[in-house]
N, C-alpha and C positions, 0 to 999 in steps of 0.2 A: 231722243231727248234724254236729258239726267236731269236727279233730282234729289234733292237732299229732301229726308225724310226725318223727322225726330216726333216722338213720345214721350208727352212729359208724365210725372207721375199722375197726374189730375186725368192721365188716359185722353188726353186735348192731343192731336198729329196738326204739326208743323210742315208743309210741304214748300218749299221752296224750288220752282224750274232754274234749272241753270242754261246760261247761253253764254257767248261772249261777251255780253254786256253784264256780267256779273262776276267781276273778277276774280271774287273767293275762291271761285272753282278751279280757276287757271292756275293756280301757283301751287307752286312744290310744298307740300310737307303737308297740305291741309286737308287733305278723302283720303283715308287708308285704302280705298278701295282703288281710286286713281295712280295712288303711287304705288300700288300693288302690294302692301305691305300687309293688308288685312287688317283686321281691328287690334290697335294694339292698343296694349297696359296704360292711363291716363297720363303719369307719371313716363312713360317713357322717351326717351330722347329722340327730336325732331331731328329728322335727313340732316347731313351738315350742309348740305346749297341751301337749305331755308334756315337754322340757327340766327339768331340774332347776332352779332359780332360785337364780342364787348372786351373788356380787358386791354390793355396799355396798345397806346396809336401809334403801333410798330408793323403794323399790318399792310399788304398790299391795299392798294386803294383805298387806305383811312388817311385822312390831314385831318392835322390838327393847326386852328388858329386860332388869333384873338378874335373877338368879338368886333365887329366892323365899328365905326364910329355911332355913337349914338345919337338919335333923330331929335329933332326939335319936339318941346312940349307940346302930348297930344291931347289934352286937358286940360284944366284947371289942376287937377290933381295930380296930374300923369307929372312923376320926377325926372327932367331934363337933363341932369346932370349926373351921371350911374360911376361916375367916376372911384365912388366908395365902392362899388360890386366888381369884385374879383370873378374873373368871368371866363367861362372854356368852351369851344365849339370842337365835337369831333363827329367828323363827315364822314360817311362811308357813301363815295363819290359814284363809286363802281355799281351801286343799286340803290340809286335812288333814280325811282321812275320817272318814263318819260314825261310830256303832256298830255300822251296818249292814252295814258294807264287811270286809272279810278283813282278815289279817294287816299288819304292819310289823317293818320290817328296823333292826336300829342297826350300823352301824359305826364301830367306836371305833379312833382314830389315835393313838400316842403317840410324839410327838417329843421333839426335844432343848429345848426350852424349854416347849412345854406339849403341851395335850390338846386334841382334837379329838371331838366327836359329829355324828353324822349320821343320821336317820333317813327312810327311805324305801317309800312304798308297792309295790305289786305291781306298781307298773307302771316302775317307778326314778327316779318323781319324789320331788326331795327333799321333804321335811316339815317339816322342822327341822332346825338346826344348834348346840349346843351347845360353848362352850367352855374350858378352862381352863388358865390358865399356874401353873408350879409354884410354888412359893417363893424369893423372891431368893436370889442363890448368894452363902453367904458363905463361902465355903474359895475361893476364888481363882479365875479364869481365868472364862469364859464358860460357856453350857449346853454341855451335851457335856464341858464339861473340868474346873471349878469343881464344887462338891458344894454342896445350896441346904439350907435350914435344914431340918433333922429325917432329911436324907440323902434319895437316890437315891428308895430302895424307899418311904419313905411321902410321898415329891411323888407316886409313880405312885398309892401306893395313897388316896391324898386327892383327886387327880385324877379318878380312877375315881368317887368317890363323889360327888363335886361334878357332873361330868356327867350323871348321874343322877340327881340332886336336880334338876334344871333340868328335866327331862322331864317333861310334867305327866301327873300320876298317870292321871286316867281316860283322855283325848284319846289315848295314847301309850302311858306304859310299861303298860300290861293288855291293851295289843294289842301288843306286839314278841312277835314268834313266834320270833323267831334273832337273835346275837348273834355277829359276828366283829370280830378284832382284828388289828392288825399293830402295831408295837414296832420298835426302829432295830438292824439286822441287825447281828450280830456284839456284840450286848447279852445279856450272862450274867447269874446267880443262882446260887449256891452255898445251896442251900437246907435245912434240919432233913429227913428223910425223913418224920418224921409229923407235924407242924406248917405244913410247906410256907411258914416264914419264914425271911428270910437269916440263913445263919450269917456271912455273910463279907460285905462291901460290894461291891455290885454293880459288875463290870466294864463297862466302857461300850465303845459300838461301837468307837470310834478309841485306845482302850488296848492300846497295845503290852505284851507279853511278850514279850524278848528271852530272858529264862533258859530257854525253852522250846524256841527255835528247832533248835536241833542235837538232841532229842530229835525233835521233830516230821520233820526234816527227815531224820532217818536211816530213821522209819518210813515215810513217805507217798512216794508217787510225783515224779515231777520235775515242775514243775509244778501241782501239786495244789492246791488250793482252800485247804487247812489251811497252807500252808507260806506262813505270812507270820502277824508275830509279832501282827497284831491278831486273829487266827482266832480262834473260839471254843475249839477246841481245844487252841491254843498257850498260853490263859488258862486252861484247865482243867488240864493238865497243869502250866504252874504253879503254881496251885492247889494241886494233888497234893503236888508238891515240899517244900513246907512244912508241908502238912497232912493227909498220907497215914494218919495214925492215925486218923483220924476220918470216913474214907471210907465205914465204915458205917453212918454217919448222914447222909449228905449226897447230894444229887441237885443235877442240874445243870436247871435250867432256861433259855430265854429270856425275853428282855423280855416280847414278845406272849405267852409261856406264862406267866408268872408272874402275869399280869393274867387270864387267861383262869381259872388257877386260884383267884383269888380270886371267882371266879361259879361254876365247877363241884367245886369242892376237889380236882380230880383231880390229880395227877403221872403224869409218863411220858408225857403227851400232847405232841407240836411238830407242825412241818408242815411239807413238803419245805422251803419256802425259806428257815425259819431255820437249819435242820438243816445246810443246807446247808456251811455256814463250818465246822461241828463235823465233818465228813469224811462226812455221809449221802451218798448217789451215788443219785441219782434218776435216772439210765440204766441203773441195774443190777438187772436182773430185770425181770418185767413191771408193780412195785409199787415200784421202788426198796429199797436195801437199803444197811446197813452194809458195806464195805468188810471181806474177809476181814481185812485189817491188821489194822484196828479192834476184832476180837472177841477177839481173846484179850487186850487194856492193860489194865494192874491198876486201871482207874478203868471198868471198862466198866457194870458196876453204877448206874454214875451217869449212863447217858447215857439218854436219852430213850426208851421203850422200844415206844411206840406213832407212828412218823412218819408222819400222813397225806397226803394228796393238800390243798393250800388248798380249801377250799370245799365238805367236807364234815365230815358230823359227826360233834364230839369226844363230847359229851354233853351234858347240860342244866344249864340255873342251880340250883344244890341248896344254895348255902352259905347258912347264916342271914342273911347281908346280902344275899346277891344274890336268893332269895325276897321278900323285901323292896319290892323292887323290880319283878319281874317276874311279875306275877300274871296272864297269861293262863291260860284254862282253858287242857290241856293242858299245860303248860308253857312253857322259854323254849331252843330249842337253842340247845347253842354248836359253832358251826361252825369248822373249822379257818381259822387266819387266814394273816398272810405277812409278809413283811417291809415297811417303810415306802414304800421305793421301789417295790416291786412292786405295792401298794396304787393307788401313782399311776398306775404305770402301766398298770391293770386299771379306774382310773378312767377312762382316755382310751377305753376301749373299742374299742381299737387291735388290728388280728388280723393283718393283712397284712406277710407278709417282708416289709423294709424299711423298716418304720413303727419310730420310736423314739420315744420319752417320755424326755426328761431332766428332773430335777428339781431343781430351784434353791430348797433352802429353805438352811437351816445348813451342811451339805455338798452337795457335786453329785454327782448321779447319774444315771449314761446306762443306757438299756435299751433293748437293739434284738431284734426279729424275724428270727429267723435260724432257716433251713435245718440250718443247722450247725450242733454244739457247739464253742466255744471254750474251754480254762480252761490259764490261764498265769500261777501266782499271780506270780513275779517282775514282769508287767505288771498285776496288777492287774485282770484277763481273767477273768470267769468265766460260769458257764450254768447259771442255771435251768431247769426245766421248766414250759413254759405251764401258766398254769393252764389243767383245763378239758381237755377231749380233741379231736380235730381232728373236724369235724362234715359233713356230708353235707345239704345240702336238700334234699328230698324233694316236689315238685309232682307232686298227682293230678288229671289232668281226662279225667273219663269213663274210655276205655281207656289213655290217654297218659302217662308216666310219665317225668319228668325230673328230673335232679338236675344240683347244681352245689357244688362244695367252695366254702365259705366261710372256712373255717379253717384256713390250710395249715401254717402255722409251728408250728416243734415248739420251740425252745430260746430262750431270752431272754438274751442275751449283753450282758454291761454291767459295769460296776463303780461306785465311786465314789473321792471325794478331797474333801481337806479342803477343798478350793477352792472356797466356797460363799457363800453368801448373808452369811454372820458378818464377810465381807469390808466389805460395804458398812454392815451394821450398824455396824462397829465405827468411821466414820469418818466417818459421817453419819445425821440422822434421818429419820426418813419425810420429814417437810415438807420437809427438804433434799435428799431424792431426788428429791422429785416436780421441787420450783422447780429444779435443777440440771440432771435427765435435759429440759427445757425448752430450756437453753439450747444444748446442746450440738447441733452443724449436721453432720449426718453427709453434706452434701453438699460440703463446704471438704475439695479436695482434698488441697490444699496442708495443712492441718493434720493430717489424715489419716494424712501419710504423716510426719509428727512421734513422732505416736502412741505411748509405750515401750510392749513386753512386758515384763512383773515376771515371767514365768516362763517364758522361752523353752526350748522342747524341753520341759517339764513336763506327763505323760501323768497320768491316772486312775490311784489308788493312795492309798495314804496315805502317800505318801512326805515331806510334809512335815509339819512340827509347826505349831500355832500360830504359834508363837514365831518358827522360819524363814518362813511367810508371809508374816508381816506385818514382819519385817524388810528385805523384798524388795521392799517399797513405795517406791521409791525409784530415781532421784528424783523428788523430789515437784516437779508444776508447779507455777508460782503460782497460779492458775484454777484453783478447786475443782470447777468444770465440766470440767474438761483434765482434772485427776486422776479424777473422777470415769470419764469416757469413757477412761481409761487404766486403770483395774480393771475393768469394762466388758468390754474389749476383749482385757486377760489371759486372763479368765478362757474367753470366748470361745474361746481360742485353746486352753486344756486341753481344752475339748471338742471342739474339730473336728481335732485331732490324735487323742482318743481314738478317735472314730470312723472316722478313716483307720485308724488302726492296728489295730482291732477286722478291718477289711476284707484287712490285710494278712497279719493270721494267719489268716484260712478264715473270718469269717463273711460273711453276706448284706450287702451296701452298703448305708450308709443312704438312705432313698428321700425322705422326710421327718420334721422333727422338733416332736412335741409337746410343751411344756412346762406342767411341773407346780411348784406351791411357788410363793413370794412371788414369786420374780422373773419369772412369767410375768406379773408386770401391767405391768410394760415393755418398751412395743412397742421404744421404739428399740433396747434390747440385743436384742429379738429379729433387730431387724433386724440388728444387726451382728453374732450369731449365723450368722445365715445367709450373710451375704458370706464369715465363715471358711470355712465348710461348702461353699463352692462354690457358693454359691448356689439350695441346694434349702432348699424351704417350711421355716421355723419359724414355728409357731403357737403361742397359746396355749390348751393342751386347754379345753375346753369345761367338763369334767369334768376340777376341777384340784386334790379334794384326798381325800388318801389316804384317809381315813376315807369318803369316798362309794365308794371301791374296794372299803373293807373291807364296807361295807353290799349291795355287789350280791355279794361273796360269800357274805352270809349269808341274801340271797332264794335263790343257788344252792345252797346247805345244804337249805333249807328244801324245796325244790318238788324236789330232786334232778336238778338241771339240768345236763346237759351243757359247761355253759357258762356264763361269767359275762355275758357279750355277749345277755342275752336279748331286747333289743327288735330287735334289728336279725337273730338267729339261730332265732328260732321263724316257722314255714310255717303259718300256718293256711288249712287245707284244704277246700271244699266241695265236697260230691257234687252 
């Protein structure tokens, strides 16, 4: 017999038998001990037979098509017409199991310009990748800040369904056994209480509330997570201000929650890291908990009333559409999901203080492994709780009995800022990224030291709008290569001043950094990434998009795993 064995830190032993009817066991890349490799580094790279296969559909056995036609309305709600959703299916035909093989995970990603699916076997090789961008913005500004045709809430809710529709029925959706999400943190929902549709237009992650601040600011601690006017909180209580008659019909949801509930019909359900911005303290007790502050506000009725841990489960697919969809026997769990950046950075499969994940998609976002908790809203400074519990290996040979921590880190300290990838969107196209990031010579000293900063001293935060951004672009070279490698290099410079300064308020230093989101497919910024940094490793993650994060959380839902880190964290043991 074999047997996975784990130890969490609470000294609790997980014993799990394995047979053939437990497929985790079977597949390549998942018991170091199976594929003879021994226990290796958390971080380190999975066999390339089990590798996920991502990156352009040039590949043997990847097709790529359109999304097949769209199905007739499966609600009242459910959008019949996806025609606005710009939409990508790519298959990796060659492994995707049989009917004879177990379960499959999706993880569903929703960012500031579109949607993301990912589907994945027992063993965390991708399957499929599905995707969808919303509807052009026509109320003004970019994703994130413009409002696209039919509004906020039905881009997400059309998106969702489009995603879906791309999965093909037998191969795939009658085998997803769990289903997690993440949504861009600090994304609200003012929602009906028994309808679970917006009463109010969705607030978006980088939406200031200023009317709220000196409320918020007299309740919460110095420092606090809430006390910065884009918090959920700061937008809730806003909210309130105006609309406090009607609070007993309204619940607050998040992005990832409001998607989630369109598959289980539930309210009340979040999960630590959206929760997080709305004032939840996931250090507080041995479950996390609302802040004494927090329980007596005249809007408490609306806050979320179930906050889980990511990666366990909320409940299952029940709504008329999402039945639809999800017809394995059994059912479909939905497992708690997390916020965007936490996705990515649960994608890297990064466990080690020191290890950071930034993410370079629309905005930037840093996540580092720390010892410590940090949270200092005035910088922008805050702390998650790892997903996942700190784990124990456990090796049996004969009488001999050894163990070795693999998972040490407790806190995910990071933030974000407007400072992101919408930079380089907004002043070049792909083709001119690609021909441009060509010409520019990061070994011309002499030009080098030319170089402007557009945002000198500018730390992680949201401290800048749009608007001052990109007025800061200046001045412009002549060389759209010079300008290019001069946004480049700004932006470079927010991050490797965050991370100093992440280090000089008490957390763990960064040791090396993964990158997640479109701008990990350039090497050269990576490179000049890391000459800010002092010159410690930036790569780009393996495992670079959020929605493959959200999918190993919904294998960890699923099998009730310690951890999301399964191939590199399970012992399989022989007597």
């Amino acid at each position: 017999m074999r047997v996975f064995v784990f130890a969490t830190s609470s000294c609790h032993m997980l014993v799990v038998a394995a047979s053939s009817a437990v497929p985790i066991v079977a597949r390549a890349g998942l018991a170091s001990v199976a594929t003879g490799r021994g226990v290796s580094s958390p971080c380190a790279p999975i066999p390339s037979a089990a590798r996920p296969r991502l990156g352009p559909d040039t590949r043997a056995g990847v097709v790529s098509e359109r999304a097949s036609p769209t199905r007739a309305s499966l609600s009242s709600r459910r959008t019949g017409d996806l025609s606005a959703f710009t939409t990508m299916a790519t298959v990796n035909a060659a492994t995707v199991p049989s009917a004879d093989d177990d379960a499959l995970f999706l993880g569903l990603d929703f960012g500031t310009s579109g949607a993301r699916a990912t589907v994945v076997g027992p063993d965390g090789v991708i399957l499929v990748e599905t995707t969808a961008k919303y509807p052009p913005i026509v109320d003004g500004g970019k994703a994130g800040d413009g409002i696209p045709e039919g509004g906020w809430a039905e881009a997400w809710r059309g998106a969702l369904w489009s995603l879906l529709d791309q999965l093909d029925e037998t191969t795939v959706r009658s085998r997803i056994a769990a289903v997690s999400i993440d949504g861009t943190s600090g994304t609200v929902l003012i929602v009906d209480a028994a309808s679970g549709e917006p009463i109010y237009p969705p607030m978006l992650y980088n939406e200031k509330r200023n009317d709220a601040m000196d409320a918020v600011c007299a309740m919460a601690p110095t420092g606090h997570t809430v006390r910065t006017p884009s918090s959920a909180l700061c937008k809730l209580h806003s909210w309130w201000l105006g609309n406090g008659e009607t609070i007993g019909n309204a619940k607050l949801l998040h992005h990832a929650d409001w998607i989630a509930f369109l598959l289980h019909g539930l309210q009340g359900e979040t999960d630590h890291n959206n929760a997080l911005k709305l004032g939840f303290d996931p250090g507080l007790g041995p479950h996390g908990d609302y802040p004494a502050w927090m329980k007596s506000l005249p809007y408490t009725s609306m806050l979320p009333s179930n906050v889980r841990a990511p990666g366990t489960k909320t409940g299952a697919a029940a709504t008329e559409a999402a039945m639809k969809y999800f017809t394995r026997p059994g059912g479909c769990a939905v497992i708690a999901g997390t916020t965007d950046s936490i996705a990515a950075f649960v994608a890297a499969r990064c466990t080690d203080v020191g290890d950071a994940v930034t993410s370079l998609g629309s905005s930037l976002a840093l996540k580092l492994v720390s010892e410590t908790r940090v949270d200092d809203s005035a910088k922008g400074v805050y702390s998650h709780r790892l997903c996942g519990k700190s784990i124990f290996c456990i090796s049996v040979r004969a009488i001999r009995m050894t163990s070795s921590v693999l998972f040490t880190g407790s806190w995910l300290v990071g933030g974000s800022s407007n400072l992101g990838g919408w930079l380089l969107r907004s002043n070049f196209s792909d083709d001119e990224l690609v021909e441009l990031t060509e010409l520019i010579d990061l070994d011309d000293a002499a030009k080098e030291k030319d170089v402007p900063d557009y945002y000198p001293g500018v730390l992680m935060g949201f401290g800048m709008t749009v608007k001052e951004a990109t007025e800061a672009l200046c001045p412009r070279p002549e060389s759209d290569s010079d300008y290019l490698r001069a946004i480049l290099g700004s932006v470079a410079g927010v991050e490797a001043r965050s991370y100093a300064e992440m280090a000089a308020m008490g957390s763990s230093k960064v040791a090396r950094v993964y990158t997640a989101g479109g701008g990990a497919k350039n090497a050269k910024w990576s490179t000049i990434r890391s000459r800010a940094n002092g010159g410690i490793p930036v790569t780009a993650s393996e495992f670079a998009e959020a929605s493959y994060g959200s999918a190993l959380l919904a294998r960890m839902g699923h099998y009730e795993l310690p951890t999301y880190n399964c191939s590199e964290l399970e012992c399989l043991v022989g007597f």
